[in-house]
C-alpha positions as CSV (number, residue, x, y, z in Angstrom):
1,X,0.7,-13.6,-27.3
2,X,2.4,-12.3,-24.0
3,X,4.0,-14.6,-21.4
4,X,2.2,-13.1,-18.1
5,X,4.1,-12.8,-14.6
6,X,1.8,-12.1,-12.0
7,X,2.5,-10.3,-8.7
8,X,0.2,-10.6,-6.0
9,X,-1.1,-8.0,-4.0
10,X,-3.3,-10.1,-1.1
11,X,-0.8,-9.9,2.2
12,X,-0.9,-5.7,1.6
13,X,-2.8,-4.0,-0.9
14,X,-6.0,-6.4,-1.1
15,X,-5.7,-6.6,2.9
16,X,-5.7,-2.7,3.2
17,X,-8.1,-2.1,0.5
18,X,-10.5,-4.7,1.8
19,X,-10.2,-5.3,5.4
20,X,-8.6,-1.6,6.7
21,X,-5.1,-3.2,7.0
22,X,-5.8,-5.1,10.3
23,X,-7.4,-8.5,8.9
24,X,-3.4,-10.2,8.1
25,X,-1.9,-11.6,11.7
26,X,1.6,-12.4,11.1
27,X,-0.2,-16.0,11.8
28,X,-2.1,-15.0,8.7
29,X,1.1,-14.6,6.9
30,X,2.9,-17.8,7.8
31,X,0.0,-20.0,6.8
32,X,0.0,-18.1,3.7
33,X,3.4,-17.3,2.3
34,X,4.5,-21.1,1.7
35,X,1.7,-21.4,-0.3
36,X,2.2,-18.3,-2.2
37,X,5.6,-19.3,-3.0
38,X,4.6,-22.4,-4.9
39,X,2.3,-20.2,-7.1
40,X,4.8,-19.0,-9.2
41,X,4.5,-15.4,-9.0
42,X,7.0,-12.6,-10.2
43,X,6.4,-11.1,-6.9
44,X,4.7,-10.5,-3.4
45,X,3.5,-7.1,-2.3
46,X,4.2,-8.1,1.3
47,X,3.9,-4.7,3.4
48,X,3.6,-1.0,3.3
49,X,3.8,1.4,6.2
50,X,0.5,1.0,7.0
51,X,0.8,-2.7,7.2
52,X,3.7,-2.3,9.6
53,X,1.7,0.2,11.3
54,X,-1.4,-2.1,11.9
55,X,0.8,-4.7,12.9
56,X,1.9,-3.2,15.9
57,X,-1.1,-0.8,16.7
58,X,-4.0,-3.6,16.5
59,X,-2.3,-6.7,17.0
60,X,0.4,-5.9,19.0
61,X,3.0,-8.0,17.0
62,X,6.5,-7.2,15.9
63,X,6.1,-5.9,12.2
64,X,10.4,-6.8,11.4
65,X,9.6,-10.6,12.7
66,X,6.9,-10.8,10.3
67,X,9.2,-10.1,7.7
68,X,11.6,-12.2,8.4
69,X,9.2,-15.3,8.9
70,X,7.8,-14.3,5.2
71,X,11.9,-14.3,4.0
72,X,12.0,-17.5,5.5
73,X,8.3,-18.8,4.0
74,X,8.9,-17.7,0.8
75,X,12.6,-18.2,-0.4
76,X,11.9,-18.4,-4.2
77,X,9.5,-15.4,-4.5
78,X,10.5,-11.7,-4.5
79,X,9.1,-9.7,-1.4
80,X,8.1,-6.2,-2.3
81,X,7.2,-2.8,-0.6
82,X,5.0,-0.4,-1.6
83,X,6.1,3.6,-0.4
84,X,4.7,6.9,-1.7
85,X,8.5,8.2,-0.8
86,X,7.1,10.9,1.5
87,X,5.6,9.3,4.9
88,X,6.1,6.2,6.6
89,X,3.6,5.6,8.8
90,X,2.4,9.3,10.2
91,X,0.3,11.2,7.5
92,X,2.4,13.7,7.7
93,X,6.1,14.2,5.7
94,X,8.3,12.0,7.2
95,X,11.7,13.3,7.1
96,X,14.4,12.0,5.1
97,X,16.7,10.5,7.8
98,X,14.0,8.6,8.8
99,X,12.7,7.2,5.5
100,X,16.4,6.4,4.8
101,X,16.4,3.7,8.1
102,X,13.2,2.6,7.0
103,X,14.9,1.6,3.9
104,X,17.7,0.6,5.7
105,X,15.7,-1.9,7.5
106,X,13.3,-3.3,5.3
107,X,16.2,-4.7,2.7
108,X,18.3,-6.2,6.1
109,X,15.0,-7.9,6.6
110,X,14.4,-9.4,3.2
111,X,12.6,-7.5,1.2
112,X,14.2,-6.7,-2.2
113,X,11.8,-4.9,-4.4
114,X,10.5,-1.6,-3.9
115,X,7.4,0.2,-5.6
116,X,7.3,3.9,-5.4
117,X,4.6,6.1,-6.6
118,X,4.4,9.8,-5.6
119,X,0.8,10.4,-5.7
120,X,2.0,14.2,-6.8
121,X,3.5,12.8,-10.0
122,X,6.8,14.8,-8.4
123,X,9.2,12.9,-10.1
124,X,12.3,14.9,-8.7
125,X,10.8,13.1,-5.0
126,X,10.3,10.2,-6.8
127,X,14.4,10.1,-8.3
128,X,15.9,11.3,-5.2
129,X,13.9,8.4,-3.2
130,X,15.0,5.6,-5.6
131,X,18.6,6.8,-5.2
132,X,18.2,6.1,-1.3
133,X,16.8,3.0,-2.0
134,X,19.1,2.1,-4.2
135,X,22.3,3.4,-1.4
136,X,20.4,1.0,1.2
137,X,20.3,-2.3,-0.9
138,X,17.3,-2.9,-2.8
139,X,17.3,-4.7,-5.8
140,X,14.9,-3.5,-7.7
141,X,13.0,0.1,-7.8
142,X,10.0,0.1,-10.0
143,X,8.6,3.8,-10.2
144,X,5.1,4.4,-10.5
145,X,2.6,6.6,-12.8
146,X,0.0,7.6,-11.0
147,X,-3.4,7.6,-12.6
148,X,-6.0,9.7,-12.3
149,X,-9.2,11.7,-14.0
150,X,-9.0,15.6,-14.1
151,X,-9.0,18.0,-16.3
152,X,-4.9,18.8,-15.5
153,X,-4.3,14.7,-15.7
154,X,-4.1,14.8,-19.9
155,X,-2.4,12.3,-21.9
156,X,0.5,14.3,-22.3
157,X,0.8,15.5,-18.7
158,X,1.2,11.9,-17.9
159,X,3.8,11.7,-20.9
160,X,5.8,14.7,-19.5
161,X,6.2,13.2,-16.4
162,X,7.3,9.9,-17.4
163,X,10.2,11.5,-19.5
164,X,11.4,13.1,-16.6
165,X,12.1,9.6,-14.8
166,X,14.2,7.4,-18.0
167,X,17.4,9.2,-17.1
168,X,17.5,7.9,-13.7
169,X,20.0,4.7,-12.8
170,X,18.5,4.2,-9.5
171,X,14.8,3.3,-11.3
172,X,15.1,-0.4,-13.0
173,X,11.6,-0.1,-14.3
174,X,8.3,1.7,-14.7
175,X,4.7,0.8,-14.1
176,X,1.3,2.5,-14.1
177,X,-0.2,2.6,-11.1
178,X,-4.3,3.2,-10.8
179,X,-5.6,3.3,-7.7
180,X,-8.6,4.2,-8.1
181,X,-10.0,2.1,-10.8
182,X,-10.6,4.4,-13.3
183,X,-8.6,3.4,-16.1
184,X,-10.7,2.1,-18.8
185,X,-9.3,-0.6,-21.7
186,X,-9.6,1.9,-24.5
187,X,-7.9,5.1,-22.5
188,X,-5.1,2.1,-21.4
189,X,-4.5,1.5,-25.4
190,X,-4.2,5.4,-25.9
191,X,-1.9,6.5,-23.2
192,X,0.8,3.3,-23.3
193,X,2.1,4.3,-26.7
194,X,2.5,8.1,-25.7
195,X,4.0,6.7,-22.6
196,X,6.4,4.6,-24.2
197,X,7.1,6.9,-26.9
198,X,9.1,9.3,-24.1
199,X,11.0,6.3,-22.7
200,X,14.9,5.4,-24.1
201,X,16.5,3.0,-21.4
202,X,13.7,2.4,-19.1
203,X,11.1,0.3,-20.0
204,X,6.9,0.7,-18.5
205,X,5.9,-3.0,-18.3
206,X,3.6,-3.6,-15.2
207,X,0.0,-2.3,-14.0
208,X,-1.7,-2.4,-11.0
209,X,-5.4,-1.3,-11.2
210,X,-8.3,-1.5,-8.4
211,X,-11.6,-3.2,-9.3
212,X,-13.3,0.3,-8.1
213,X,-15.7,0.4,-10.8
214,X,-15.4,-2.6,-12.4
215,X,-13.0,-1.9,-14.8
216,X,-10.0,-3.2,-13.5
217,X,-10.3,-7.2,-15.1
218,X,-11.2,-6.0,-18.7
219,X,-8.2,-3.4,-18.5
220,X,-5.9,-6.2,-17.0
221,X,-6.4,-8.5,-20.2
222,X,-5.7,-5.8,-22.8
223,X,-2.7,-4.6,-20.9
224,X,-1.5,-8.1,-21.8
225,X,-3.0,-7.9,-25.2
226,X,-0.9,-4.7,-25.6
227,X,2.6,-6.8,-24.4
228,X,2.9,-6.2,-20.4
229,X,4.2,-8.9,-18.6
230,X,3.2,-7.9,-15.3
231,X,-0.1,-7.7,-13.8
232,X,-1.1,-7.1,-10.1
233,X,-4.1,-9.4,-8.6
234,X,-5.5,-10.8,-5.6
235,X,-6.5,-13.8,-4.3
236,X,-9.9,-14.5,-3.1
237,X,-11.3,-13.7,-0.8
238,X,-9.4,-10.1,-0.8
239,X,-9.9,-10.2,-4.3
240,X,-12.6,-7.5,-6.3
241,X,-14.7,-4.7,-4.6
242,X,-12.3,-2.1,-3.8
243,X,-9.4,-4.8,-4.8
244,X,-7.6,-5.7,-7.5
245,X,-8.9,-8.7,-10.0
246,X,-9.3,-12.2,-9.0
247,X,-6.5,-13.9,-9.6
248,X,-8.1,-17.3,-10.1
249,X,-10.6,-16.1,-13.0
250,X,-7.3,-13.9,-14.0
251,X,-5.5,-17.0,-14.7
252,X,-8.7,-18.6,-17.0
253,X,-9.0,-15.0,-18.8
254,X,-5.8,-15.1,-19.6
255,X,-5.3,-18.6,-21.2
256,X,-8.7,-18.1,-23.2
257,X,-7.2,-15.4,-25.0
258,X,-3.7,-17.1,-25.9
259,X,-1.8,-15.5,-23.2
260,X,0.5,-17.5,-20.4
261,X,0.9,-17.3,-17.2
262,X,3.6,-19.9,-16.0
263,X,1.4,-19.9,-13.0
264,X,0.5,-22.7,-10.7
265,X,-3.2,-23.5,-10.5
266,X,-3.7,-25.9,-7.8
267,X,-1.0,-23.8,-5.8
268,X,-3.5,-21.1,-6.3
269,X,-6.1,-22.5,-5.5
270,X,-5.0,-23.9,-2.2
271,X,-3.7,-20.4,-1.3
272,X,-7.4,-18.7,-1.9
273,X,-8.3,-21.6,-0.3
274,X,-6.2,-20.7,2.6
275,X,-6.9,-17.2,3.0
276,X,-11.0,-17.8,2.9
277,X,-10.2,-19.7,5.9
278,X,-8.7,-17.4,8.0
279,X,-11.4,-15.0,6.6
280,X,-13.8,-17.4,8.1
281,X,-12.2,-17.5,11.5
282,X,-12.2,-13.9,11.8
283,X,-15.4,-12.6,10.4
284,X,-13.9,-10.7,7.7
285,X,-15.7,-9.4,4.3
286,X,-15.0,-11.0,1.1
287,X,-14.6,-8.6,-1.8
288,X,-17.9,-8.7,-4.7
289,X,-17.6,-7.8,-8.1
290,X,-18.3,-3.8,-8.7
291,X,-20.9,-2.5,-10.7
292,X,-19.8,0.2,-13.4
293,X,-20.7,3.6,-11.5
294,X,-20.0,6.5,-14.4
295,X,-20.9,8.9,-11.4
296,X,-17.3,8.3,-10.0
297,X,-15.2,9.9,-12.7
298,X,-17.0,12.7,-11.1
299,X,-15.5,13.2,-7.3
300,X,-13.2,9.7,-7.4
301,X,-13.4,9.3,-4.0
302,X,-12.2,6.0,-2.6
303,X,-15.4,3.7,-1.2
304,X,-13.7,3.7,2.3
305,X,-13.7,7.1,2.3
306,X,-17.2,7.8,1.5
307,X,-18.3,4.7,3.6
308,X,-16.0,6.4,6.8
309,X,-17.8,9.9,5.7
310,X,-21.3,8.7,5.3
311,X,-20.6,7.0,9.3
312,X,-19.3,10.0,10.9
313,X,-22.2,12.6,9.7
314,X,-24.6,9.6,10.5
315,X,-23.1,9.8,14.0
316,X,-23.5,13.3,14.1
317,X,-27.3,13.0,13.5
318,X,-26.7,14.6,9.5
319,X,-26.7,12.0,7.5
320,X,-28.7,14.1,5.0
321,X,-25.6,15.7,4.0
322,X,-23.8,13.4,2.7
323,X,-25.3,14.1,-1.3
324,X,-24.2,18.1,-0.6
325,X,-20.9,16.7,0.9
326,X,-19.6,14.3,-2.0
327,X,-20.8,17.3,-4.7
328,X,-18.6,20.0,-2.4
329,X,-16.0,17.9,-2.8
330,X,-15.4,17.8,-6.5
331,X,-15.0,21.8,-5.8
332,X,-12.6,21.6,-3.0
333,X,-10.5,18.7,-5.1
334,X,-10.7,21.5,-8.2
335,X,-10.2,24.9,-5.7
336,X,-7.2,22.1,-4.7
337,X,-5.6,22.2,-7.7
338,X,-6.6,18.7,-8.8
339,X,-4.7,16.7,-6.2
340,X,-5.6,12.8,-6.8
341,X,-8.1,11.6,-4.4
342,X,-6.3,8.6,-2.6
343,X,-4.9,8.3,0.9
344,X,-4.1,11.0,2.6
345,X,-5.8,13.7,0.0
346,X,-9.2,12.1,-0.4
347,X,-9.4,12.0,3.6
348,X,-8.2,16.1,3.1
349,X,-10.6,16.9,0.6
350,X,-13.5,15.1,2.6
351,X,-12.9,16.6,5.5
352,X,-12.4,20.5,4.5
353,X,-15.9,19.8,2.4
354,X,-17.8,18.5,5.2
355,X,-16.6,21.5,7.2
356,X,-17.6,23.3,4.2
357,X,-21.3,21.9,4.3
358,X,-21.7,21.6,7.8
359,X,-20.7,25.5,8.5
360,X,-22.5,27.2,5.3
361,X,-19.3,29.0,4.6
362,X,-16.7,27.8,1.8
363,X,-13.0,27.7,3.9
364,X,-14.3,29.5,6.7
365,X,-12.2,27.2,8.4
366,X,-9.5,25.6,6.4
367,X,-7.7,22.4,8.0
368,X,-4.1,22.0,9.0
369,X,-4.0,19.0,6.5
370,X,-5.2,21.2,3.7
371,X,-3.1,24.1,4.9
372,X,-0.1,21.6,4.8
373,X,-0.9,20.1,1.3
374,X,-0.9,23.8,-0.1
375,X,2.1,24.2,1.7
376,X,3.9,21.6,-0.9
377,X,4.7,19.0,2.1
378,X,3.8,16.2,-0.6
379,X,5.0,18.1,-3.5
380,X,3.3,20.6,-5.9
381,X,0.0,20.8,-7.1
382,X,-1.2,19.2,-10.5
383,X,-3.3,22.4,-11.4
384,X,-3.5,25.8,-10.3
385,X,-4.7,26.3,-6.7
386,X,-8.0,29.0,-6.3
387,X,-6.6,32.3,-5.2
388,X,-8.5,32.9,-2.7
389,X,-8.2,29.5,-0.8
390,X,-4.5,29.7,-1.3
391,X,-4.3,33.4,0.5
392,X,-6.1,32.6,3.6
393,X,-4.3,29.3,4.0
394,X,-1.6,30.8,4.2
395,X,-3.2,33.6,6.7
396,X,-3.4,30.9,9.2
397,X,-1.5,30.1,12.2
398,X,-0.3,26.6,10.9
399,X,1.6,28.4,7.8
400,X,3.3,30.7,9.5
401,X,4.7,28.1,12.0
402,X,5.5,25.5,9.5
403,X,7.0,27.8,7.0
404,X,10.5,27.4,9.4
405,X,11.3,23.5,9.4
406,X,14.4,21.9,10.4
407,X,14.9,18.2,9.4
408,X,16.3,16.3,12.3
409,X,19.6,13.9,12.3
410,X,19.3,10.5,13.3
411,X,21.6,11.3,16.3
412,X,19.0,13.7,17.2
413,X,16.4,10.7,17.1
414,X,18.3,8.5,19.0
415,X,18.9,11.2,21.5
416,X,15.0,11.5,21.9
417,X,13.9,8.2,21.9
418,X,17.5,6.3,23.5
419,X,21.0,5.8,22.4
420,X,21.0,1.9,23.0
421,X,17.5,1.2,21.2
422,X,17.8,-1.4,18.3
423,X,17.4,0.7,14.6
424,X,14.1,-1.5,14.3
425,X,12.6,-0.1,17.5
426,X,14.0,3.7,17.3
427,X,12.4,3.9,13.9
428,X,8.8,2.2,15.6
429,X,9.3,5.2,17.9
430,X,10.2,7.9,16.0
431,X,6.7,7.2,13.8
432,X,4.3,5.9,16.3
433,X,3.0,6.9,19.8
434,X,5.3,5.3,22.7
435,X,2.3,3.4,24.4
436,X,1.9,1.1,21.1
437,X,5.3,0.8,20.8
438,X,5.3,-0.3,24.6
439,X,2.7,-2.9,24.1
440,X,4.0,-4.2,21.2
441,X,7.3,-5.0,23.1
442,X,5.4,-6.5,26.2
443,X,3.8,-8.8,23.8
444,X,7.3,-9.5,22.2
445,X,8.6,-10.6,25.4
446,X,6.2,-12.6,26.5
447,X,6.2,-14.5,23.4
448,X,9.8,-15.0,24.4
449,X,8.1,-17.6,26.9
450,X,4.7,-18.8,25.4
451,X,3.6,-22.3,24.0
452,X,4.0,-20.4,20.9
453,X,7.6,-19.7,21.0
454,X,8.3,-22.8,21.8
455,X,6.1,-24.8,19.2
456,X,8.2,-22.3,16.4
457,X,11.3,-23.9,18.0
458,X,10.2,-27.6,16.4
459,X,10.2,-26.3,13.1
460,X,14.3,-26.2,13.8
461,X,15.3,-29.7,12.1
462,X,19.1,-29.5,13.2
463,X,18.8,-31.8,16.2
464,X,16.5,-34.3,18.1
465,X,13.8,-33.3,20.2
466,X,11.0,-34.2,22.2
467,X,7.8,-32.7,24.0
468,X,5.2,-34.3,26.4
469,X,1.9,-32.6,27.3
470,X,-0.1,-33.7,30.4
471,X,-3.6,-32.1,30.9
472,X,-5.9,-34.2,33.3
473,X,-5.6,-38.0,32.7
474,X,-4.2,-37.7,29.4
475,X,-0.7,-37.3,28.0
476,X,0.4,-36.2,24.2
477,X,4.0,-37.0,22.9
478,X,5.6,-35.7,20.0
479,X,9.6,-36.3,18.9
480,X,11.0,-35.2,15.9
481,X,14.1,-33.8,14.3
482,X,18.1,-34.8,13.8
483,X,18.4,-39.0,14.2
484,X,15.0,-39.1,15.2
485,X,13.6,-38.7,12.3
């Protein structure tokens, strides 16, 4: 039987996949992560771009002072960051000076453990980003496999690429990465051993998979059956639906079949416990077991994708479409070259067929996003691109501007956006518009000075202190810390 780590994926993966990224408050996070670190996990996935992103866009808060509350919160537990190696932040390519600060940063402020998973299976991105990562400090880089279903994505396409990563020092590890749900228990006992097969010195011994179509808790259980110690999950009530497997009924699965866990159950529970809570206070959805939907091996389109699709033709009074949209699709995604339909290509492939519908005409008018994924900006296609599609793409204004790029220096960004910035805030600005930026530092500042602020102060045990609060006729008085205790 296998002796099970489990990393859990609630503070990022099941807060974007469930509640857009905007539902964990850095107050979210420091209720949370003392709880989490009793739980006896291998690791956190704590943030992504996008989580770093949504902390400053929506709520305004400092995304670096999240992370070091969560270093300080969590001591025990490895805190992790998820990257596709391309883009941090914008959709589009971010350029490599840029990603190298990013790195930069995030290890100075405690995060030790980086996934990467170029969704384009370019494994020469995916070396030359774990070398960077590896320059700037992190600890561990475990490269991802990419799953997907097309008729390009074979067993031995995915075996190919995997061989290309074992010679790489930078990479400590290897996992398979499904993000959209689609990888069944009996395709998982196929491909691991043709996986495996191509390694030498690295070794493929985690999975995350998303509870898409249901799949994800069954293929979790014979991943461990099949000897991988690692396996993502989440914690209700971020758990299921578009998520990843419930962590609690994860636990139970595992022990009925003779696995262990070496996690902590009433730590668990108190943390799901937690987290319902705050759901509670903010009106957020909890995540519901998926029913098995064969229909999506079809067009594998993320549920928040069709969800924001099916909104915006409503909106436009042509909500009829949607059926003649999601079809379209599949052919754009093939006409594509088979790109895998997760963030930012399913959003591409969406759009261009909705234009597609909408206007009668196939790529009567092509996108800049599409023009820019033909363009190799996140690597090269899977499959062989349509002809056709590819010629008057690259007929179009936005290829023959971007076919000239210069990457900038990071003097050059800090002669943009100001030579005395902190390297937190200069990266903030070189990804994000200036007025969310600004905001985010007005907030910061007054936080200098708020009830807050000083309330975090108490949590400082190396002296005495004391605090009286007078409202009306009444007076509350608290002392604590140093000889007073």
């Amino acid at each position: 039987m296998t002796d099970v780590r489990l990393i859990d994926v609630s503070l990022r993966d099941g807060n974007q996949s469930l509640w857009g990224a905007v539902g964990v408050t850095t107050r979210t996070m420091e209720r949370l992560c003392p709880l989490l670190d009793q739980c006896g996990y291998e690791a956190i996935d704590l943030v992504s771009s996008t989580i770093m992103a949504a902390a400053v866009r929506f709520h305004h808060e400092d995304p670096w002072q999240r992370l070091d509350q969560a270093r300080r919160l969590a001591p025990n537990t490895k805190l992790g960051f998820f990257t596709t190696g391309r883009r941090f932040v914008t959709f589009s390519r971010t350029p490599k000076v840029v990603l190298r600060l990013a790195y930069r940063l995030l290890r100075r402020h405690g995060i030790t453990r980086m996934w990467l998973a170029d969704p384009m299976l370019d494994m020469a991105s995916t070396i030359e980003n774990a070398t960077v990562a590896k320059e700037e400090g992190f600890e561990e880089v475990i490269a991802g496999i990419t799953y997907t279903s097309s008729p390009v994505h074979t067993e031995d396409y995915y075996a190919e690429k995997i061989a290309e990563l074992d010679g790489c020092e930078a990479i400590d590890a290897i996992y398979l990465k499904d993000p959209s749900g689609l990888l069944s228990p009996e395709r998982l006992e196929s491909l691991l051993p043709k996986l495996k097969a191509q390694l030498t010195r690295l070794e493929i011994d985690e999975i995350h998979s998303h509870c898409t179509i249901g799949l994800a808790p069954m293929t979790l259980l014979k991943a461990a059956d099949l000897g991988l110690t690692k396996l993502h999950c989440a914690l209700p009530p971020v758990a299921s639906g578009n998520s990843h497997s419930n962590a609690l009924q994860l636990v139970r699965n595992l022990e009925a079949r003779g696995h262990q866990s070496r996690i902590h159950g009433a730590a668990l529970a108190q943390a799901s416990a937690c987290l319902k809570r705050e759901a509670t206070l903010f009106a957020l959805p909890s995540g519901a077991p998926a029913d098995y939907d064969e229909a999506y091996y079809q067009h594998t389109l993320p549920g928040g994708v069709l969800t924001t699709a099916a909104r915006q033709l409503a909106g436009m009074g042509r909500a009829e479409l949607m059926p003649a949209v999601v079809e379209e699709s599949i052919q754009v995604r093939a006409d594509l070259g088979w790109p895998i339909a997760v963030t930012p290509f399913a959003q591409y492939i969406v759009t261009q067929a909705s234009i597609n519908v909408i206007t009668g005409e196939r790529y009567g008018r092509i996108t800049d996003e599409v023009v820019d994924l033909l363009l190799g900006e996140f690597g090269p296609m899977p499959g062989a691109v349509d002809a056709k599609l590819r010629d008057r793409a690259m007929a179009t204004a936005r290829a023959k501007r971007a076919r000239i790029t210069i990457e900038p220096s990071l003097d050059d960004i800090k002669a943009k956006f100001g030579l005395r910035l902190a390297d937190e805030d200069l990266l903030l600005r070189a990804v994000m518009p200036s007025e969310e930026v600004d905001a985010m530092a007005r907030r910061r500042q007054s936080d200098r000075g708020s009830l807050g602020s000083l309330l975090a102060s108490l949590e400082d045990d190396k002296g005495p202190y004391s605090l009286s609060l007078t409202t009306g006729g009444s007076t509350v008085s608290f002392a604590g810390g140093g000889a007073a205790r």
